[in-house]
Backbone as a ProteinNet text record, in pm:
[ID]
protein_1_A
[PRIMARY]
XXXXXXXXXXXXXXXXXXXXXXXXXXXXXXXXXXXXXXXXXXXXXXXXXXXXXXXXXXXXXXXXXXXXXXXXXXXXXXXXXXXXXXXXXXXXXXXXXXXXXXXXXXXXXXXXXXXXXXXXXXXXXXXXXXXXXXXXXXXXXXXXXXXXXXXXXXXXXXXXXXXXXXXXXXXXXXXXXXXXXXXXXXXXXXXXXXXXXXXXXXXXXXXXXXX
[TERTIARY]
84.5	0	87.2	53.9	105.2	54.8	120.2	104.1	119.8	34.2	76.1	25	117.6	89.7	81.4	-4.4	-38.7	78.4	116	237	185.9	219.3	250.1	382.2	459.3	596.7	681.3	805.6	903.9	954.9	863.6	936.1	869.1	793.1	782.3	810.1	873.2	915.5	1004.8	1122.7	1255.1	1168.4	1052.9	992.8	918.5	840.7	741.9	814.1	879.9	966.4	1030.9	1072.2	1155.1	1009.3	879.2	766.2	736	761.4	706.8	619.5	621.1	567.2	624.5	555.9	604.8	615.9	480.1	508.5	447.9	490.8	505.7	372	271.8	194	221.6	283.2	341.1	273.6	188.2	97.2	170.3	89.7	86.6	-67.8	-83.3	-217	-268.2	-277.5	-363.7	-514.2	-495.3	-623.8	-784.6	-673	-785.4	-781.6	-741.8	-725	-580.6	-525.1	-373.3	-374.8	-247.3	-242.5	-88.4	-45.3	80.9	215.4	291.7	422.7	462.2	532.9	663.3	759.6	862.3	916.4	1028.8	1096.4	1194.3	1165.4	1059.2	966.2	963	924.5	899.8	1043	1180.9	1320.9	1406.4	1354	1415.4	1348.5	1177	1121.9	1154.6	1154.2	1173.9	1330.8	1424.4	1578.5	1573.2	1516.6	1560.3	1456.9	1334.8	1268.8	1311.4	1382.9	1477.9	1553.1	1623	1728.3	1754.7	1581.7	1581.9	1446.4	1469.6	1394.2	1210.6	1191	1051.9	949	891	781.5	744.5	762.5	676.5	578.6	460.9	360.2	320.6	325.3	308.7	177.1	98	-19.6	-41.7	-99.6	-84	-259.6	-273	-391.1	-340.3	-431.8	-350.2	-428	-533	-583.9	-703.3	-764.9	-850.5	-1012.6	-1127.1	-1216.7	-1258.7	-1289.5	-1414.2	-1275.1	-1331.3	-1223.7	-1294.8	-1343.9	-1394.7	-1273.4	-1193.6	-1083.3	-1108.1	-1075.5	-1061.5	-916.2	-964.6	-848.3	-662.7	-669.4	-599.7	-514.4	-602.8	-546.8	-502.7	-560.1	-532	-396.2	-368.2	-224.5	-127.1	-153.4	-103.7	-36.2	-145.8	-153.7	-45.5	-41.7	23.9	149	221.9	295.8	400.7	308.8	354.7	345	340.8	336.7	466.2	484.2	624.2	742.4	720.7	808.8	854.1	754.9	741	855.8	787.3	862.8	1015.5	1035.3	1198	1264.8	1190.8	1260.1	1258.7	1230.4	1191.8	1118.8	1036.5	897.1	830.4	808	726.9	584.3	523.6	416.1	360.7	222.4	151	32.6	-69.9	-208.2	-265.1	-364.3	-464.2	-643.2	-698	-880.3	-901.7	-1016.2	-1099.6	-1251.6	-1326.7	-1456.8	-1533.8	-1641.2	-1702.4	-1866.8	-1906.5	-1994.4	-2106.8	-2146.3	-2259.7	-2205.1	-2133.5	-2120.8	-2043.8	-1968.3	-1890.4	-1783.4	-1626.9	-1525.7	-1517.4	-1422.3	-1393.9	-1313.6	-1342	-1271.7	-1142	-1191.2	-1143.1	-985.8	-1038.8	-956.4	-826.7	-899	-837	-714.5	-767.1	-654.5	-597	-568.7	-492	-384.7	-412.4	-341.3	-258.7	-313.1	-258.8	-144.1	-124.8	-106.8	60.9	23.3	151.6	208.3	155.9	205.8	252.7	255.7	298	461.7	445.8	559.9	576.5	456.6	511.6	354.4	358.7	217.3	133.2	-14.6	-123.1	-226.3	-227	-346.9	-462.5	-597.1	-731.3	-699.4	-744.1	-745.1	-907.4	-904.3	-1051.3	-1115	-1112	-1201.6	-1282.5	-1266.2	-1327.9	-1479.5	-1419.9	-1572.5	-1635.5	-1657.2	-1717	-1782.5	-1717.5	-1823.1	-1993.9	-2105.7	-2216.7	-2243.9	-2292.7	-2297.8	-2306.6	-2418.1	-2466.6	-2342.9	-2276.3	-2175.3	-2028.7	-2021	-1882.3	-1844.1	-1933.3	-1904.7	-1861.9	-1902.5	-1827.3	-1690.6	-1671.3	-1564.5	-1463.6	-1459.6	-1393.5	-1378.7	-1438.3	-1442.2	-1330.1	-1352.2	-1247.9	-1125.2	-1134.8	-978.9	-913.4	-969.8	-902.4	-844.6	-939.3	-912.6	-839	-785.4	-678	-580.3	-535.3	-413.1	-389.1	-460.2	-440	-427.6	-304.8	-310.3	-416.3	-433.3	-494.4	-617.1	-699.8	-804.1	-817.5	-798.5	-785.6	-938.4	-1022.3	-1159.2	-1155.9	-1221.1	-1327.4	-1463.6	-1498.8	-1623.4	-1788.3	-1751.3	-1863	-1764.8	-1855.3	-1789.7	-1733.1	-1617.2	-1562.1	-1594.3	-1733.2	-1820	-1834.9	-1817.3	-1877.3	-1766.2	-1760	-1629.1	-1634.2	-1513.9	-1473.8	-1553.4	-1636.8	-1744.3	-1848.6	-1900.1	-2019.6	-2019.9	-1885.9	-1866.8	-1810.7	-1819.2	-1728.9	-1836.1	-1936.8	-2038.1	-1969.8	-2038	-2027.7	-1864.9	-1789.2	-1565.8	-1599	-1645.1	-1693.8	-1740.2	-1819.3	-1904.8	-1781.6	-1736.1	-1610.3	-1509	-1474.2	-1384.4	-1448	-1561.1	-1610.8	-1624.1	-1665.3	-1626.3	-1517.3	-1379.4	-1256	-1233	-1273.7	-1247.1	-1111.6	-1000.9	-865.1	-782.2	-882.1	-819.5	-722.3	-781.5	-741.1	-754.7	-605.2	-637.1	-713	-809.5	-870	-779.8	-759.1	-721.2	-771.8	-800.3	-868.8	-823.2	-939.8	-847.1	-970.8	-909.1	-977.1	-1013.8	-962	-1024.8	-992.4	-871	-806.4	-684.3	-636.9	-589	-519.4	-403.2	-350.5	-498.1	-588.1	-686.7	-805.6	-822.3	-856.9	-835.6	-716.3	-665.8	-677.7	-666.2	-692.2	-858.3	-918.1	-1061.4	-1125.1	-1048.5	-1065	-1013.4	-889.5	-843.2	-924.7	-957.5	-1007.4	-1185.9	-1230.9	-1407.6	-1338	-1299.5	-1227.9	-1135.7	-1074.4	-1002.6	-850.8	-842.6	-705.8	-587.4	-489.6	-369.5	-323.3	-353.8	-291.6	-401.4	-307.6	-450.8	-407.5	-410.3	-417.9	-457	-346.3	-472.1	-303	-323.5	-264	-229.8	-311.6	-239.4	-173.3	-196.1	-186.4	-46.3	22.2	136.5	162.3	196.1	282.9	373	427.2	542.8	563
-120.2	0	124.1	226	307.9	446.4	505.1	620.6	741.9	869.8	991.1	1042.3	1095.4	1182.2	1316.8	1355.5	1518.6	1576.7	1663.6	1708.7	1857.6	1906.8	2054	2108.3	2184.7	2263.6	2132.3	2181.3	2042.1	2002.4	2004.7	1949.4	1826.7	1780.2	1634.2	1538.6	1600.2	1541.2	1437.6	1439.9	1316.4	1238.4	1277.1	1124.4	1071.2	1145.1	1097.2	971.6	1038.5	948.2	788	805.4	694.8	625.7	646.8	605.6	498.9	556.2	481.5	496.7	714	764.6	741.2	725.6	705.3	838.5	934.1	1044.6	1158.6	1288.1	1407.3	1484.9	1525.7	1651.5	1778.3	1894.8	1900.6	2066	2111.2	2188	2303.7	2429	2502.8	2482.8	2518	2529.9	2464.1	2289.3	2198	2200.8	2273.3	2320.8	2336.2	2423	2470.4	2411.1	2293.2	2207.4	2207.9	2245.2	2322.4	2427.8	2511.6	2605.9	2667.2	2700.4	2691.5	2727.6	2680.3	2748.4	2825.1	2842	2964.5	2915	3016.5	2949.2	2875.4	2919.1	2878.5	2750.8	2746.1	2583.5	2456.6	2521.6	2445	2410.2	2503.7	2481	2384.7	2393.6	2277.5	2113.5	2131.8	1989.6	1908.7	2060.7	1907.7	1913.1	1991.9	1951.1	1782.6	1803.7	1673.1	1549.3	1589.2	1459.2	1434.3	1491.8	1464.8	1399.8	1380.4	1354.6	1229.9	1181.6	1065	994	980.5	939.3	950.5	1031.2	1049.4	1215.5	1125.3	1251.6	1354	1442.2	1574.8	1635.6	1661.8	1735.3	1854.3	1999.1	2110	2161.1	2160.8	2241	2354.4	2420.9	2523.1	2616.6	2666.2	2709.6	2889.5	2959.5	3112.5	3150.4	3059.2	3080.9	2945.5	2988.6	2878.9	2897.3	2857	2824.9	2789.3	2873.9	2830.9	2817.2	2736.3	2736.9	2814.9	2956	3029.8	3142.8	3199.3	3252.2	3398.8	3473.7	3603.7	3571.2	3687.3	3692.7	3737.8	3810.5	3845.7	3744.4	3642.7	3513.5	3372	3405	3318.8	3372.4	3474.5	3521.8	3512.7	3492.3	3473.2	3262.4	3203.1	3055.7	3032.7	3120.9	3101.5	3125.3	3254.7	3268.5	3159.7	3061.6	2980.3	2841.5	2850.7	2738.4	2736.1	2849.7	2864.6	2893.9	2911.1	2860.4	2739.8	2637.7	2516.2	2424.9	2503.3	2497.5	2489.2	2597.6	2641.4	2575.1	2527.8	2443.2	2280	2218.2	2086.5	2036.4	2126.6	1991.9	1938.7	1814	1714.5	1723.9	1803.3	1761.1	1893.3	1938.6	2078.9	1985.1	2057.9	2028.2	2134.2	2164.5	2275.5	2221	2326.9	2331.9	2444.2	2478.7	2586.4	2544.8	2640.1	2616.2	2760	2747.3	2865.4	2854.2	3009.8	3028.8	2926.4	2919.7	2829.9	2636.9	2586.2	2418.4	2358.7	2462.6	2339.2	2385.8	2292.8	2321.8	2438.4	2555.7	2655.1	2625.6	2585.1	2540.8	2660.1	2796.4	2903.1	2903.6	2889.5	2909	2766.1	2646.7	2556.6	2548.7	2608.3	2602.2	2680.9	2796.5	2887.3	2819.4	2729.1	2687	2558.7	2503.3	2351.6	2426.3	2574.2	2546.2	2641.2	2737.5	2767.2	2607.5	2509.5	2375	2274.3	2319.3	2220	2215.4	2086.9	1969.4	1932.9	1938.1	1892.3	1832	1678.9	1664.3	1736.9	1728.4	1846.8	1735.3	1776.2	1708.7	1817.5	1773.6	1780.4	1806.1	1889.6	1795.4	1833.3	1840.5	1822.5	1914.7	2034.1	2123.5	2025.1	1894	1895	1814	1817.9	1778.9	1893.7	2011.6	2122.8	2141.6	2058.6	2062.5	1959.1	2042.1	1975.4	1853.4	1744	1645	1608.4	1682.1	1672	1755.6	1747.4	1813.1	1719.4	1648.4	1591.6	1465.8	1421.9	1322.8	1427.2	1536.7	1635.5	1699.3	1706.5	1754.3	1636.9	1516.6	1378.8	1389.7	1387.2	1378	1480.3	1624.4	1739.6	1717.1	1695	1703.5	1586.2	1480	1331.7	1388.8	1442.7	1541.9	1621.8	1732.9	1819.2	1766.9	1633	1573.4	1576.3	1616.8	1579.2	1467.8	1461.9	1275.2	1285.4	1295.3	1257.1	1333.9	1271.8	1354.7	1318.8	1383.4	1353.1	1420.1	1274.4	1310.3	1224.3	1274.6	1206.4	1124.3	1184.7	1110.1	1213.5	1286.8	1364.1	1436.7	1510.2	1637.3	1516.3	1626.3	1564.8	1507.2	1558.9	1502.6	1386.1	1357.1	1176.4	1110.8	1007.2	868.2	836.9	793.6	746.6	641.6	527.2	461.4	433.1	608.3	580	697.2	704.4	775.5	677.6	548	464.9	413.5	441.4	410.8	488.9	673.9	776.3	746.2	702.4	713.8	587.6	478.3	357.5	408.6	498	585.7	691.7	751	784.6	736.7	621.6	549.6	476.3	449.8	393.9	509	661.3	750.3	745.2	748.9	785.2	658.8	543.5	425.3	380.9	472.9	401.9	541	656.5	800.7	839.2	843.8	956.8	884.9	883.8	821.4	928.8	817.3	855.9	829.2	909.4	897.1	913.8	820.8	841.7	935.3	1049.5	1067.5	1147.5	1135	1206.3	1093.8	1086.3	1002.5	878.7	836.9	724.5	695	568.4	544.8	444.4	348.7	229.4	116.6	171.8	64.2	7.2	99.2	93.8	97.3	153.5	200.5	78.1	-61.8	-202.3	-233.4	-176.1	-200.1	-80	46.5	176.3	101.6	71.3	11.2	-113.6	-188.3	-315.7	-266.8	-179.6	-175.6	-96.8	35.8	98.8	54.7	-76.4	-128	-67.2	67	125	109.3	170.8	62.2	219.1	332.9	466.8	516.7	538.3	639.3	768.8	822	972.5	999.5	1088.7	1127.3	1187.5	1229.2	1294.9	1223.4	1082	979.1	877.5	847.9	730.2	651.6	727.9	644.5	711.5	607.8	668.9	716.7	805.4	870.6	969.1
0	0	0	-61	-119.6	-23.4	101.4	157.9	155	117.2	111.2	268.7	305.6	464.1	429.2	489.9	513.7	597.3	586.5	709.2	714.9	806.9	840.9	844.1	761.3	803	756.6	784.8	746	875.2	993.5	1109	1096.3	1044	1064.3	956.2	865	709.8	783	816.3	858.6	930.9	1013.6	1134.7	1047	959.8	878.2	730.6	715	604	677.2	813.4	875.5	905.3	880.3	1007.7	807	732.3	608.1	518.8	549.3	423.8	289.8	208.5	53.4	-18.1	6.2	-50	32.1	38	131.9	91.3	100.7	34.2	202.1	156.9	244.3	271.5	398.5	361.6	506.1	524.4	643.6	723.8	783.3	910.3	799.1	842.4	839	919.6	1039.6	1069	991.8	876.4	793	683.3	702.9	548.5	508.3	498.9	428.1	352.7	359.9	313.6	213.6	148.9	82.8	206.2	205.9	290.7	264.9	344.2	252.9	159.7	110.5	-7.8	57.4	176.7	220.8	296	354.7	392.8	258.4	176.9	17.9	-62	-28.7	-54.9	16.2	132.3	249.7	231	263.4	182.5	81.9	-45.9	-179.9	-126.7	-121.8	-105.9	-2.9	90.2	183.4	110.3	82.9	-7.7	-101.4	-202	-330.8	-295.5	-163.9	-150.1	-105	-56	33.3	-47.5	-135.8	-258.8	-226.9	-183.3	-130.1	-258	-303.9	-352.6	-301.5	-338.8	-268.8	-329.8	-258.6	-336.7	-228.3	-321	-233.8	-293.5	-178.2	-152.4	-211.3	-286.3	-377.3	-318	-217.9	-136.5	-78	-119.4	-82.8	82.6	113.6	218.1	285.5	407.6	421.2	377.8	384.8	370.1	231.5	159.8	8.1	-78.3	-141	-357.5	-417.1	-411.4	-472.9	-466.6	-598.2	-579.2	-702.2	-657.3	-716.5	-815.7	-854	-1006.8	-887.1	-772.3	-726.3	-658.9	-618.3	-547	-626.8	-802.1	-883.1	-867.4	-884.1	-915.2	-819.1	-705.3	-600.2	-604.1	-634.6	-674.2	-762.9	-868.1	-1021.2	-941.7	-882.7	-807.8	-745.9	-684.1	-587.7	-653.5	-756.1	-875.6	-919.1	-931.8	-974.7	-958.4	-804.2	-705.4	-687.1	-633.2	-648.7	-754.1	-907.9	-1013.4	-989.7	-965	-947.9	-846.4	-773	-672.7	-700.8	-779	-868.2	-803.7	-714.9	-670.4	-771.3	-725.2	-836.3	-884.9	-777.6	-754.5	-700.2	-752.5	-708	-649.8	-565.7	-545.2	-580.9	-584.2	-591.1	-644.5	-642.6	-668	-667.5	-754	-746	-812.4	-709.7	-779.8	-785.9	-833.4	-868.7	-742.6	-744.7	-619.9	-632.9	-765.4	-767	-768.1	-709.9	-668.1	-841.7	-906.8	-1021	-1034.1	-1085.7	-1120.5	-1197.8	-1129.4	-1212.9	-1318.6	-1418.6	-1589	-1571.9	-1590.5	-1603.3	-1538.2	-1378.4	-1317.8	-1272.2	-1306.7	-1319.2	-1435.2	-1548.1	-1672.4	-1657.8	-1593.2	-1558.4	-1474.9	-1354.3	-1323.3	-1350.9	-1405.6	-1529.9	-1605.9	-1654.7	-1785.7	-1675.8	-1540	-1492.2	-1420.9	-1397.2	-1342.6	-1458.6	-1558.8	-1683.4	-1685.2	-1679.6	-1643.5	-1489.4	-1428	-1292.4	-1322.5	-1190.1	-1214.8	-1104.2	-1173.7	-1119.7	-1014.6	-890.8	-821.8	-807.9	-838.4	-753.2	-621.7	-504.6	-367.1	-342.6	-200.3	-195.7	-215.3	-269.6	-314.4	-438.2	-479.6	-533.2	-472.9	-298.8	-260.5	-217.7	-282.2	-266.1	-362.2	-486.8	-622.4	-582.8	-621.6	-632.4	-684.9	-602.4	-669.5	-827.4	-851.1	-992.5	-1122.6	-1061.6	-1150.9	-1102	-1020.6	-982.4	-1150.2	-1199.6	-1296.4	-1410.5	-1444.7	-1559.2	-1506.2	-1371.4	-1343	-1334.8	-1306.7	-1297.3	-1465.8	-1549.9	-1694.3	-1771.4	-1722.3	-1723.1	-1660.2	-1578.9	-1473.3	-1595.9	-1591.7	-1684.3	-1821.8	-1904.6	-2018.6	-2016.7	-1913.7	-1924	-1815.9	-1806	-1748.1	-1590.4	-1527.9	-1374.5	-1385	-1261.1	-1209.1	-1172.2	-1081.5	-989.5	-935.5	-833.4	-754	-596.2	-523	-379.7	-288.4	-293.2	-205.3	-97.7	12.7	64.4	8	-67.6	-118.2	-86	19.2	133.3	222.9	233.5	349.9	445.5	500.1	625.9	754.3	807.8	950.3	923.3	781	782.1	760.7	834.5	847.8	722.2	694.2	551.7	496.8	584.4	575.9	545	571.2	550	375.9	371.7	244.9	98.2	124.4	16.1	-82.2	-75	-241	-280.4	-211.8	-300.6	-383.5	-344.5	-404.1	-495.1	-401.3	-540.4	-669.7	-665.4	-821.2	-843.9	-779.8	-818.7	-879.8	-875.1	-896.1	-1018.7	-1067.3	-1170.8	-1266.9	-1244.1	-1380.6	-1402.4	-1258.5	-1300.6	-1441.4	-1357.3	-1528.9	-1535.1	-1461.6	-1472	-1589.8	-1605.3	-1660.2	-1603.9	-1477.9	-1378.5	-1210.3	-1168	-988.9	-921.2	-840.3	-714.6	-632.7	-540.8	-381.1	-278.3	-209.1	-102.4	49.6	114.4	192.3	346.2	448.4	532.2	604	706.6	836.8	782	725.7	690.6	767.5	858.1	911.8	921.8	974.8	971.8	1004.1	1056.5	1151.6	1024.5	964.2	837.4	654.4	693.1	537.8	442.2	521.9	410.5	360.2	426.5	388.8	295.4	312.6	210.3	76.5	67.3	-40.9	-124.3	-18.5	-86.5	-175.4	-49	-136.8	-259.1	-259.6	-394	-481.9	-468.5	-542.1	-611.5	-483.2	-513.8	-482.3	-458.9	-360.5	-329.2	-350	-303.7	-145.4	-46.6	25.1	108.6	143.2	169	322.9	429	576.7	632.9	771.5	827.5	948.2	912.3	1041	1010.1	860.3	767.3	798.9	884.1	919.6	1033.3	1165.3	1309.1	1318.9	1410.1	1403.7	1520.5
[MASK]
+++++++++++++++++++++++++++++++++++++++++++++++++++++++++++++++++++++++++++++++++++++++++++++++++++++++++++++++++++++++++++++++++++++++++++++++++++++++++++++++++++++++++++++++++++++++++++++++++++++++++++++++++++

């Protein structure tokens, strides 16, 4: 099984790597979900995960609550994309959506096209997209080259449990386009039974390994 850990800051990157993370998504005030670091946080990470053959994926978030983003904070995003860039991280995250519940197209290709040549994750802003619109956005993201998509399945109050139809139907548009990753309230106690109903071998959380 294949582990990405959530981290905060790079003080827990060296425990987290020895504990048997595979790959880093490496955020600020997890509190609020994650949020981008600084640049000198993001220079030290990929340097020591490059170094110790570990993936890094940096959080690409200019603040906390909604994926509803002004033209001022796209630019801010693009910014820190290309930072990222310059520092050879492998790996960006990001989302945006628009006020009314669907993937901002707009604002998504804006950022695809400053992240080109590194790969592009979904994270969970895309469980902020309205149901009735999550199968066109799984369809889009696949079409303009994201790896990947990193959900829960359902807002966060609900255990990963009682959220695995909804990622099962997820995982049947994705079709094998585009990885699902599972994530949120995933743990060593469970992470084999997330995997087995979804049939994935990647999973995603902030406990997913001891340390």
């Amino acid at each position: 099984m294949f582990k990405e850990l959530a981290v905060e800051n790079f003080t827990n990157i060296p425990k987290a790597i020895a504990a048997g993370a595979n790959r880093i998504e490496l955020n600020d005030n997890l509190a609020v979900g994650g949020t981008t670091v600084s640049r000198g946080v993001m220079a030290c990470s990929a340097q020591y995960t490059r170094e110790n053959g570990i993936p890094l994926v940096a959080m690409i978030r200019p603040r906390g609550g909604n994926f509803v983003y002004d033209d001022m904070e796209l630019a801010m995003m693009i910014g820190d994309i290309r930072s990222a860039n310059e520092l050879r991280v492998p790996a960006v995250a990001f989302g945006a959506t628009t006020a009314d519940g669907k993937l901002d197209t707009r604002a998504m290709s804006m950022l695809l096209e400053a992240s080109a040549g590194m790969d592009a994750v979904c994270h969970m802003a895309f469980d902020a997209i309205a149901d009735e619109y999550q199968r066109g956005a799984v369809d889009w993201l696949a079409e303009h080259g994201v790896k990947r998509i990193l959900t829960h399945g359902g807002m966060l109050s609900q255990p990963i449990d009682a959220t695995l139809l909804r990622l099962q139907e997820i995982c049947r548009w994705a079709n094998g386009r585009i990885e699902i990753l599972p994530g949120g309230g995933i743990n060593p106690n469970n992470a084999l039974m997330v995997t087995a109903a979804l049939g994935v071998h990647e999973v995603h959380g902030t406990r997913i390994v001891k340390y």
